[in-house]
C-alpha positions as CSV (number, residue, x, y, z in Angstrom):
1,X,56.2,114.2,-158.3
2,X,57.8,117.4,-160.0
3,X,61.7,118.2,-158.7
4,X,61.8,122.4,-158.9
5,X,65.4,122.8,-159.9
6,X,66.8,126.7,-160.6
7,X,69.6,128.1,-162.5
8,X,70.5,131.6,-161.8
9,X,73.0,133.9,-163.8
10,X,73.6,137.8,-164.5
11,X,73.8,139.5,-167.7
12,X,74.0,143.0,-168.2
13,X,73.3,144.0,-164.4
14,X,70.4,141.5,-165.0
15,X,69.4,138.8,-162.8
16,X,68.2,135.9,-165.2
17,X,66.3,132.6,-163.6
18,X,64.9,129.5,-165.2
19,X,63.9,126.4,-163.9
20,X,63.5,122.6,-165.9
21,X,61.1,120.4,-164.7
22,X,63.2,117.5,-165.5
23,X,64.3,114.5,-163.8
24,X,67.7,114.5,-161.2
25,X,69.5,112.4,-163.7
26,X,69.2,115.3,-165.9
27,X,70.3,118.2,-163.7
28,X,73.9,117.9,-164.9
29,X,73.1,118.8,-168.5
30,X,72.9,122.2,-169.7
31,X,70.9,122.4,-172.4
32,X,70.5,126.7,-172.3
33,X,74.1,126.8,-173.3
34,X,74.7,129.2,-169.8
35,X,76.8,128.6,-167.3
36,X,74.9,128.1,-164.3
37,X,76.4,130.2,-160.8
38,X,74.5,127.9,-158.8
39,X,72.5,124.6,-159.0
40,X,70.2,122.7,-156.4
41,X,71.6,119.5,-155.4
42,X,69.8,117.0,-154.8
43,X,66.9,116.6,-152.3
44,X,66.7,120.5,-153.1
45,X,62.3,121.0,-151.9
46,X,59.4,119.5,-153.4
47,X,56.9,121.6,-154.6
48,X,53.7,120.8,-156.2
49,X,53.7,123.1,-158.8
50,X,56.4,126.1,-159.3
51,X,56.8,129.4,-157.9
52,X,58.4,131.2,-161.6
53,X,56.7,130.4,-164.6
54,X,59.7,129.1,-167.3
55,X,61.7,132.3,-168.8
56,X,61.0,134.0,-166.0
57,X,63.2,137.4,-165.0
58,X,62.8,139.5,-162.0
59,X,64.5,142.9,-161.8
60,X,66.9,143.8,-158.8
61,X,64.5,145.1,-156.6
62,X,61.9,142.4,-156.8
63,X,64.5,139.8,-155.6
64,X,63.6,138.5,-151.9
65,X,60.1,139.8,-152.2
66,X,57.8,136.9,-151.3
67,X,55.3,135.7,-154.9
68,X,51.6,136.8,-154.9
69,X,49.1,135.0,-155.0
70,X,46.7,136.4,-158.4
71,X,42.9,136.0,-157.9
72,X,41.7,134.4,-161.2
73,X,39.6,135.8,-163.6
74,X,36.2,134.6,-164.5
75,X,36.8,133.2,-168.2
76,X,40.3,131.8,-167.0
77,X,37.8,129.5,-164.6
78,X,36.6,125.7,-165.6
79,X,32.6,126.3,-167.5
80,X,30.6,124.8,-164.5
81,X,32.3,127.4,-161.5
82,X,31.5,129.9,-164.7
83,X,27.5,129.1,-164.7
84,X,27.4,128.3,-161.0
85,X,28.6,132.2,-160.7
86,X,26.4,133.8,-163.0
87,X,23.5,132.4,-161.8
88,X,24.4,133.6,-158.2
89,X,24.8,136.9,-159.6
90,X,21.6,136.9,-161.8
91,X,19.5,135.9,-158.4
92,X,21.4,138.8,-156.2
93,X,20.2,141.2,-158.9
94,X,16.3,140.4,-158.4
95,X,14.4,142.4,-155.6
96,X,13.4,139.5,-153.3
97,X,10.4,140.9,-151.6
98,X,11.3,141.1,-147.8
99,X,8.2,140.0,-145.7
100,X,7.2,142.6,-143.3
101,X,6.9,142.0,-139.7
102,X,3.8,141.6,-138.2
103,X,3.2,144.8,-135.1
104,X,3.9,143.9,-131.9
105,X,1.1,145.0,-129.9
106,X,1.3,146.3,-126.7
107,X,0.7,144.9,-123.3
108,X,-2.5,145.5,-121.8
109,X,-1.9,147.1,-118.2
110,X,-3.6,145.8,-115.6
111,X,-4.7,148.2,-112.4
112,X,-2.4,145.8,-110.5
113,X,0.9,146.0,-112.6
114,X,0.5,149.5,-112.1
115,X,3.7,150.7,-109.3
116,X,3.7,154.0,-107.2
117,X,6.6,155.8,-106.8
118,X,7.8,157.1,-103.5
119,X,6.0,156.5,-99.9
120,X,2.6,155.9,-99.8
121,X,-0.4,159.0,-98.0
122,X,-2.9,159.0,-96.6
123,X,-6.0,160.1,-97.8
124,X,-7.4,162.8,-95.5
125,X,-10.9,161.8,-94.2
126,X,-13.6,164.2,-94.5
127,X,-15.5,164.8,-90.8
128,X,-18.7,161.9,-92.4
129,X,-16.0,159.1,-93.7
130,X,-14.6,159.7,-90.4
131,X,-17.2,159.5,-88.3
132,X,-18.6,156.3,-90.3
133,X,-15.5,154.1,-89.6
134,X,-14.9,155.3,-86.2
135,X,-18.5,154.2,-85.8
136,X,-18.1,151.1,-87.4
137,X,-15.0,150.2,-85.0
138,X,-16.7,151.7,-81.9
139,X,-19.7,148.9,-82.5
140,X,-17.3,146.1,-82.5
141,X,-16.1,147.0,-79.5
142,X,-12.8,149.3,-79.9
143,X,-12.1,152.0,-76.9
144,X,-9.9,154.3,-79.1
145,X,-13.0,154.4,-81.5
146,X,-15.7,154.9,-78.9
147,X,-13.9,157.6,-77.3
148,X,-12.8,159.5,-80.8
149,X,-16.8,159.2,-81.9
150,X,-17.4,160.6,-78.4
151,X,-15.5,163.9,-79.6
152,X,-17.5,163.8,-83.0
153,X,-20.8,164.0,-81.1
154,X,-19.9,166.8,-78.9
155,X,-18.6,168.9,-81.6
156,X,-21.1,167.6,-84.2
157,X,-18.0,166.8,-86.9
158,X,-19.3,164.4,-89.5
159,X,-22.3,163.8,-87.3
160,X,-25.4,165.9,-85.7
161,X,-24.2,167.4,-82.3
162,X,-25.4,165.1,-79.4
163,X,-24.1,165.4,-76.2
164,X,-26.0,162.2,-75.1
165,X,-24.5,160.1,-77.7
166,X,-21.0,162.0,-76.8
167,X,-21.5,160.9,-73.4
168,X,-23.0,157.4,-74.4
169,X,-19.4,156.5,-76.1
170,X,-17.1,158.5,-73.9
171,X,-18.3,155.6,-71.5
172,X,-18.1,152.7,-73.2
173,X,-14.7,153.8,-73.6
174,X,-14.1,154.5,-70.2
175,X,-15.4,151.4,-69.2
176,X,-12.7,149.8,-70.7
177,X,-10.2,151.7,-69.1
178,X,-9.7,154.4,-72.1
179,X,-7.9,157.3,-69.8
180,X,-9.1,160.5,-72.0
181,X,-12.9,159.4,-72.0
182,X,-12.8,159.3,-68.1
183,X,-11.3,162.1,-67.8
184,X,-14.0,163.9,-70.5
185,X,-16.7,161.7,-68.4
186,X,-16.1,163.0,-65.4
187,X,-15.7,166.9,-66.9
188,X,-19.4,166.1,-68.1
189,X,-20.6,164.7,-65.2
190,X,-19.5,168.0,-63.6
191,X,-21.3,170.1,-65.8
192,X,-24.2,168.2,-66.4
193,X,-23.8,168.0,-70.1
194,X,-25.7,165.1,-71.6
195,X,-26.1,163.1,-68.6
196,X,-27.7,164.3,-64.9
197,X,-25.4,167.0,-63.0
198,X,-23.5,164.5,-60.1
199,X,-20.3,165.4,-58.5
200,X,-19.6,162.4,-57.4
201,X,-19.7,160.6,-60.3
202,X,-17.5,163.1,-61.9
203,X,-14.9,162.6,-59.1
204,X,-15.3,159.0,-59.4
205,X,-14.2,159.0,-63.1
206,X,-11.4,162.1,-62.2
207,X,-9.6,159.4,-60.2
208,X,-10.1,156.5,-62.5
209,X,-8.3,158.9,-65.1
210,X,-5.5,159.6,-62.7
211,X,-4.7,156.1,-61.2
212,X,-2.4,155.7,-64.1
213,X,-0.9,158.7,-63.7
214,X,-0.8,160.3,-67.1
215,X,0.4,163.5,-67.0
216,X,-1.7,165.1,-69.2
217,X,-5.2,164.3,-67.2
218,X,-3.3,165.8,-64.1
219,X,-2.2,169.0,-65.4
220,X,-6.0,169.4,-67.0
221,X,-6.9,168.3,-63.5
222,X,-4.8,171.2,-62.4
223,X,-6.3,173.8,-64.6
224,X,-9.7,173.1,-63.5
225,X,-9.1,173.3,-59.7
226,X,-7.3,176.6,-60.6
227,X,-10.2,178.0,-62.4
228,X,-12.7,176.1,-61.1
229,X,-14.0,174.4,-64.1
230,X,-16.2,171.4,-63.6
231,X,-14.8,171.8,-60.2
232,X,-14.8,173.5,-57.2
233,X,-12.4,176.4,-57.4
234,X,-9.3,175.0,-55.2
235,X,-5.7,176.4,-55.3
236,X,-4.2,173.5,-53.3
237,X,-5.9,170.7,-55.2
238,X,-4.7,172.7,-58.3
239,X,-1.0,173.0,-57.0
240,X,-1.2,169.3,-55.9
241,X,-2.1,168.3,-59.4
242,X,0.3,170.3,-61.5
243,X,3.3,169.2,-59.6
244,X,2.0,165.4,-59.9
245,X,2.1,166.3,-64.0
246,X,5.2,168.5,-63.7
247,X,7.2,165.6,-61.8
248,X,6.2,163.6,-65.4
249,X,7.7,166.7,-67.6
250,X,4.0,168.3,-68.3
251,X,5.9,171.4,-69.4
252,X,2.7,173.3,-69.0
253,X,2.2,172.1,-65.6
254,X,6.0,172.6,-64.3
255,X,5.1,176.5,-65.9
256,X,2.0,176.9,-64.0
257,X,3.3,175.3,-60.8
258,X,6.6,177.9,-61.1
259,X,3.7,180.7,-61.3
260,X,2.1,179.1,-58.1
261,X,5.4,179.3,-56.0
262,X,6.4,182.6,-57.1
263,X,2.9,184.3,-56.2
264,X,2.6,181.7,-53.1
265,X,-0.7,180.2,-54.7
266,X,-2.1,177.3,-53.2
267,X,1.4,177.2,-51.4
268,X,3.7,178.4,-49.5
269,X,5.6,181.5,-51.9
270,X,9.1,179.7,-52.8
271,X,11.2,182.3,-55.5
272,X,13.8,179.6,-55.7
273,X,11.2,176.5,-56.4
274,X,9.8,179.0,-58.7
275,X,13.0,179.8,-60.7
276,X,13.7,175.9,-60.4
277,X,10.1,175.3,-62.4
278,X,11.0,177.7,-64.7
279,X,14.3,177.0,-65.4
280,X,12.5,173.4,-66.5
281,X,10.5,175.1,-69.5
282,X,13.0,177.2,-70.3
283,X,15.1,174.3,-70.9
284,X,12.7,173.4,-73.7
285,X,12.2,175.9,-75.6
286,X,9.5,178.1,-74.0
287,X,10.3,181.5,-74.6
288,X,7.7,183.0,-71.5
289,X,9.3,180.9,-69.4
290,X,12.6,182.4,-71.0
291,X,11.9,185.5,-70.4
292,X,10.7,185.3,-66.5
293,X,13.9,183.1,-65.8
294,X,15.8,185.9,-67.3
295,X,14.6,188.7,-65.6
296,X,15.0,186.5,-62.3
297,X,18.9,186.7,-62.8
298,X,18.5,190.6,-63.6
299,X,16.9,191.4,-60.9
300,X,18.4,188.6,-58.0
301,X,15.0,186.8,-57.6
302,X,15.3,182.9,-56.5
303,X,18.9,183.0,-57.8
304,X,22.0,184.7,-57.7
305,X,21.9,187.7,-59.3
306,X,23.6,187.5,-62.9
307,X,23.3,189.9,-65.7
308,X,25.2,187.4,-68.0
309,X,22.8,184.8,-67.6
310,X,20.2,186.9,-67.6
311,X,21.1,188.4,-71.2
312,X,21.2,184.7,-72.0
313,X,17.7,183.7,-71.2
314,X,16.1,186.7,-72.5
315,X,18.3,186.5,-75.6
316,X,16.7,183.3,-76.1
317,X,13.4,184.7,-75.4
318,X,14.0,187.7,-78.3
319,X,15.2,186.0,-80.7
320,X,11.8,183.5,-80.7
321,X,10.1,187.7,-81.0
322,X,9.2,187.7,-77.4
323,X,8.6,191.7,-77.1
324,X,9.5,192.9,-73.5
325,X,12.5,191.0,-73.5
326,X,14.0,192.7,-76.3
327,X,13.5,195.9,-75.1
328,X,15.4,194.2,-71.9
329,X,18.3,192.8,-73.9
330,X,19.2,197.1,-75.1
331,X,19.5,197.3,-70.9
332,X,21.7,193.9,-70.5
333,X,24.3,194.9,-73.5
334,X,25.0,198.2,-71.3
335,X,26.0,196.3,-68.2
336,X,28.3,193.6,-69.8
337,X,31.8,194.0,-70.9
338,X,32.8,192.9,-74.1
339,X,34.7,189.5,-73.0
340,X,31.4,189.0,-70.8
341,X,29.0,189.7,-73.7
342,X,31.3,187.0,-75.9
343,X,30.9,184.8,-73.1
344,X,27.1,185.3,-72.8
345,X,26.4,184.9,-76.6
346,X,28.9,181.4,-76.2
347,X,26.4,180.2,-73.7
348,X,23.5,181.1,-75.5
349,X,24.6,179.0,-78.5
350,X,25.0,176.2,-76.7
351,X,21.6,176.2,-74.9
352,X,19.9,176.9,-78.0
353,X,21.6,173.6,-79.2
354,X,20.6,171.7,-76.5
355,X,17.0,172.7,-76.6
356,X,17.3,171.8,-80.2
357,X,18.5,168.4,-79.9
358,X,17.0,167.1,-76.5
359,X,18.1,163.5,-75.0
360,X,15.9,160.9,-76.4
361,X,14.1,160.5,-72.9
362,X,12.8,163.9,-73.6
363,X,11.1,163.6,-76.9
């Protein structure tokens, strides 16, 4: 074990140091012939080896500062660390070829990793891939099928025109209660077209489409009666079957029975059940219907007479390019105030916003 004992004295403006590795019996002797200022007593600390080489002198401005350790030199290491080091540098200098990585090849894609991006369309069928699955599903029995196959054959789409074959699946259909192909059954029954001429049989398959009430097969209903198609001309049976439909909201039907009060066709004349009608397609957008309403308030027909209103409806009616009543609205504007024209044009806005967002029971 080495005791680190240090004497410490100035000369000249000189700080001088100087250690003794010697025993503590001997730390009372002086042998540098100095005075020491200051000596270790003893249990001063143990170091392994010292911090200042012997005769060592540090200059004023190095005193405090903590030693450094010095990294040794090569030749100042043992022979064996020498050899072990230049043989690590000697193999650090040779160009170890680097072994080159063998491609990574790419993954084969299969058809069904394949992803589509964004919603899935429908292919559009041409008139023969139509016809061939419709007939493929009519033979196994489907009525929405039998009846669309039915409408290929009678306007030869995708298939040779046939009324017998139209006729032939328009009542396989009907037979199991499909509402359209009755209806069409009966029209051709009526007429005669692809199966014998027989009124009866075509009033037979008129009521079996109109026992469930769909609206549609009574306005068409309607029509014919009116125009006696298929039918016997009949303006009561017409009115009778428009205002079954228009009681549904068939806005062609509540139209055509608001054209058959006001002219008293097939009923008594009614201006006010006819303004009532049309008020009913007006509400949804029609722009006929639009116009006739409006002119009803111009002129005091059915209703009250009321030229803001009536600039209203026929706005309405304009602004969809209905002709006459633009040429009406350059009348209107003269008869209305300003405040009542701000009114009017307030109103408008809000029926147009109502006919473009209708209650959900009317979509």
């Amino acid at each position: 074990m080495i005791y680190a004992q240090y004497y410490h004295w100035v000369e000249n403006g000189v700080h001088h140091f100087s250690n003794y590795q010697t025993s503590p019996k001997q730390k009372d002797k002086n042998t540098s012939g100095k005075t020491p200022s200051a000596v270790v007593p003893q249990g001063s600390i143990i170091l392994k080896e010292p911090a200042i080489g012997s005769g060592k002198t540090l200059s004023s401005q190095e005193v405090g500062k903590s030693p450094v350790k010095r990294k040794a030199h090569l030749k100042e290491k043992s022979p064996e660390l020498r050899k072990a080091l230049e043989q690590k540098k000697a193999a650090v200098k040779e160009k170890i070829p680097v072994k080159e990585k063998a491609p990574v090849k790419e993954k084969d894609i299969a058809p069904t990793d394949i992803r589509v991006v964004g919603p899935k369309k429908e292919l559009a069928l041409t008139d023969k891939q139509a016809a061939f699955w419709h007939k493929k599903a009519a033979e196994q029995g489907d009525a929405a099928a039998q009846y669309t196959l039915g409408v290929l054959y009678s306007k030869g789409k995708g298939v040779p025109q046939d009324d017998k074959q139209a006729a032939y699946w328009y009542k396989k259909a009907a037979d199991q209660g499909n509402v359209s192909a009755q209806f069409n059954l009966g029209i051709m029954h009526s007429k005669g077209i692809g199966v014998p001429q027989d009124d009866k049989q075509a009033s037979f398959w008129y009521k079996k489409a109109l026992e469930k009430g769909e609206a549609s097969a009574q306005a068409n209903l309607g029509y014919m009666y009116l125009v006696g198609k298929g039918v016997p001309q009949d303006d009561v049976q017409a009115a009778y079957w428009y205002g079954k439909a228009a009681d549904q909201g068939d806005a062609a039907a509540q139209f055509n029975l608001g054209m058959m009060y006001s002219k008293g066709k097939g009923l008594p004349r009614d201006d006010e059940q006819a303004a009532y009608w049309y008020k009913k397609v007006a509400d949804q957008g029609d722009a006929s219907a639009q116009f006739i309403l409006g002119r009803m308030y111009s002129n005091g027909t059915g209703v009250t007479q009321n030229y803001q209103l009536a600039y209203v409806w026929e706005s309405l009616a304009a602004a969809q390019g209905h002709e006459l009543a633009i040429k009406d609205l350059n009348i209107l504007v003269k008869k209305l105030s300003l405040q009542e024209l701000t009114e009017a044009q307030n109103l408008e806005a809000k029926i147009q916003h109502q006919i473009d967002h209708p209650p959900e029971s009317q979509k």
